[in-house]
C-alpha positions, 0 to 999 in steps of 0.5 A: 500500500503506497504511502499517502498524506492524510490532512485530518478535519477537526470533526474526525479528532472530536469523533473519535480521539485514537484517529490520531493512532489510527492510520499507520504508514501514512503521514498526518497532516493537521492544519493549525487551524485544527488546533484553534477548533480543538482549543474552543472544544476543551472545556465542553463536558463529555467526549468532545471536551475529552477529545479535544484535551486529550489530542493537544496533550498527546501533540504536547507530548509529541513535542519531546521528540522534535517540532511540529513544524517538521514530521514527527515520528511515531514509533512502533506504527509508521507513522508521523505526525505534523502541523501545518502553518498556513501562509497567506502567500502559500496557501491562499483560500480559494476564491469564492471562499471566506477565509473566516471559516476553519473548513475554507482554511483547511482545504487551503491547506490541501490545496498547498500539500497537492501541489507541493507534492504532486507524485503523493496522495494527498486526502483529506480525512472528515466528517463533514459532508459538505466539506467533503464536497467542497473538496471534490469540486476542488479536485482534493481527494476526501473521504469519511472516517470509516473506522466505526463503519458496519460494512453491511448493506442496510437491507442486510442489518442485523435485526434480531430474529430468523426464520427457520424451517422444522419437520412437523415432528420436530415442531410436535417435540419442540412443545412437549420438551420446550426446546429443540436442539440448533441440530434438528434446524434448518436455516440459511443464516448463522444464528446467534446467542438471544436470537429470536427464532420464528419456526415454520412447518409444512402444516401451517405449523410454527414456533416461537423461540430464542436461541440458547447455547446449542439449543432453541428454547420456547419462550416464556413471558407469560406472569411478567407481561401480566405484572408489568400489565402488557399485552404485546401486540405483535411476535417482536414485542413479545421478543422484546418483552422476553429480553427485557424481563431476563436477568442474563441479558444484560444489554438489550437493544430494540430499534424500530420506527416511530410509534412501535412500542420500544419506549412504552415497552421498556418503561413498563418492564422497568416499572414491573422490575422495580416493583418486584425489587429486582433493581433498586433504581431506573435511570434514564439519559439520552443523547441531547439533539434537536430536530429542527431548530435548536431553542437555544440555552434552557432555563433552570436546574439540570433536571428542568433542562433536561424535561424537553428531552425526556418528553418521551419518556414523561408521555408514556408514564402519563398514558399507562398511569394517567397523570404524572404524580407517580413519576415525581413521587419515584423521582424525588424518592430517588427511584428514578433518575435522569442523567445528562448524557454529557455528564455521565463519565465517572458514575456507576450505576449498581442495581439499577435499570437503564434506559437510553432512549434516542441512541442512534444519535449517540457515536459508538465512543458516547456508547461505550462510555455509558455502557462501561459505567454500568456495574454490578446487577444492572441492566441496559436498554438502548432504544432508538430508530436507525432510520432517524439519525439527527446527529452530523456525521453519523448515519444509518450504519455508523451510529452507535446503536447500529455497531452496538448491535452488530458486534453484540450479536454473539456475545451471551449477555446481549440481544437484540430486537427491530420492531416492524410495526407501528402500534402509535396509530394508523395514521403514525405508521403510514407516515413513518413508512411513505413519508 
């Protein structure tokens, strides 16, 4: 693989701090004017101030090993590192372009590099869009950053069930033992730990089950929909409801789109769980991104802040108990709790059930930090429709829920479940799908 130079865009450093590491046998190239963007994130909570800290410590420390201003070279990978200082007379904005703006003084800067390098390859790495077109219609070479990138075609998405095919006989031997062993299937895809299994026979014939080591074992949601007063409505809902009443599944993911019943759902098992004393506490963060026009700065205390984004979770408590008394009463008992996404580093949660809703607008590096913070005896559900992705540079197949259940498909503590069916209302499910 021929060497390259890569210029890296500040969005690419804010998304994911280890980019820096992340391209041996190259040679990196961040503008200064990276560096006043990476400045004016330091202080913000959460990742982005994190990255930003943490990439000028790491070109700090660089420092030790020679000037920025010549490359920098980063033992063990091939790679080096350095900055690149714009001069007006070498690196001229291109016409048509304000230099006020960070993105315009980036592609100077690629411009400069092409040029003075004419037999290299000199790409631009970001995750911006429109940068990424500015630097065609330039001629720059640009691309995303795709190393959190699921390589699976949208259609081919995990979603958490199969179907499989049984001998009549078989189907007779899976209600009287309440199982069938993976041996007697057939199916044309591999099956995975708590993957839900739809079984078909010859004579109309079927099986609902989920999958369990070396066997398919029926499910069993009866008594626990009856204490969290649920009906499901649909084979999904009770796929969904199986893995939030089980202990063992540690992490469960449900997608779908709007008005199918994840929320509701999820809210009520965590109601049922409470009441019955298997967690001590529900917890519910999301992540903090608009649709449409941003209101700007919200008046009051974290907990006011934080009600327009929990409005979700505040309408289905209102629907299944009729007011939302109960729900200030469990808050201020400390039963539940709400946790600014921004804020969740450092915490840990023990023996509490937690919900995170709107997560395909949340990066798999924002996951991971709220996954780890969950301790011992807790639970985690992460909520969300892959199809209403909200947050910049992200999309269908690299927003964090997405890899999340990608690549905890195999692992025994986690399930995953995609909701097809609209129950919101006729009305709700014919514009989620037409419109």
């Amino acid at each position: 693989m021929s060497r390259k130079i890569l210029v890296l865009d500040t969005s690419v450093l804010l998304y994911d701090m280890t980019a820096i590491h992340s391209f041996p046998g190259n040679d990196i190239v961040i503008p200064l004017t990276v560096l006043d963007e990476l400045d004016r994130f330091k202080d913000k909570p959460g990742l982005l101030g994190e990255s930003a800290r943490y990439v000028n410590r790491y070109l700090d420390k660089l420092r030790a090993n020679g000037g920025l201003d010549t490359a920098v070279e980063i033992p063990d990978s091939d790679q080096t590192i350095r900055v690149e200082i714009e001069l007006d007379g070498e690196a001229p904005i291109p016409p048509g372009l304000s230099a006020r703006y960070a993105d315009n003084k980036i592609l100077a800067t690629a411009l400069f590099l092409a040029r003075g390098h004419a037999e290299e390859v000199v790409k631009v790495i970001t995750k911006d869009i429109n940068l990424r077109v500015k630097c065609d219609a330039l001629g720059l070479i640009a691309e995303d950053y795709y190393r959190d990138h699921i390589d699976v075609d949208k259609s081919n998405i995990y979603t958490g069930q199969a179907e499989i095919h049984l001998a009549e006989k078989d189907i007779d031997l899976f209600y009287k033992k309440s199982k069938i062993s993976k041996e007697r299937i057939i199916v044309d895809e591999e099956l995975h730990e708590n993957q839900f299994v739809v079984g078909k026979g010859p004579a109309n014939g079927s099986i609902l089950g989920i999958v369990n080591g070396d066997i398919v074992k029926q499910l069993t949601n009866g008594e626990f929909a009856k204490t969290a007063g649920i009906e499901p409505r649909n084979k999904e809902q009770r796929f969904a409801l199986h893995m939030l009443q089980d202990p063992a599944i540690q992490l469960v993911s449900i997608t779908g789109l709007a008005g199918s019943g994840k929320t509701f759902l999820t809210l009520m098992a965590a109601m049922a769980h409470l009441s019955k004393e298997n967690y001590k506490q529900i917890i519910f963060t999301r992540s903090i991104q608009p649709v449409g026009r941003d209101l700007g700065y919200l008046p009051g205390d974290m907990q006011d802040k934080m009600s327009p984004w929990l409005a979700p979770i505040m309408d289905n408590f209102r629907h299944a108990f009729g007011d939302m008394t109960y729900f200030e009463i469990m808050r201020e008992k400390g039963k539940i709790d709400i946790a600014p996404l921004s804020y969740i580093r450092g915490r840990t949660f023990n023996d509490a059930f937690v919900i995170v809703d709107e997560a395909q607008n949340t990066t798999i590096h924002e996951l991971k930090t709220i996954i780890t913070r969950v301790g011992k005896g807790s639970k985690i559900v992460l909520l969300g429709d892959i199809d209403q992705v909200d947050t910049p540079y992200i999309d269908t197949s690299s927003n964090g829920l997405t890899i999340v259940a990608e690549k905890f498909k195999s692992t025994p503590f986690a399930g995953h479940i995609q909701l097809t069916r609209g129950q919101r209302s006729d009305i709700a499910t014919l514009a989620a799908n037409i419109l």
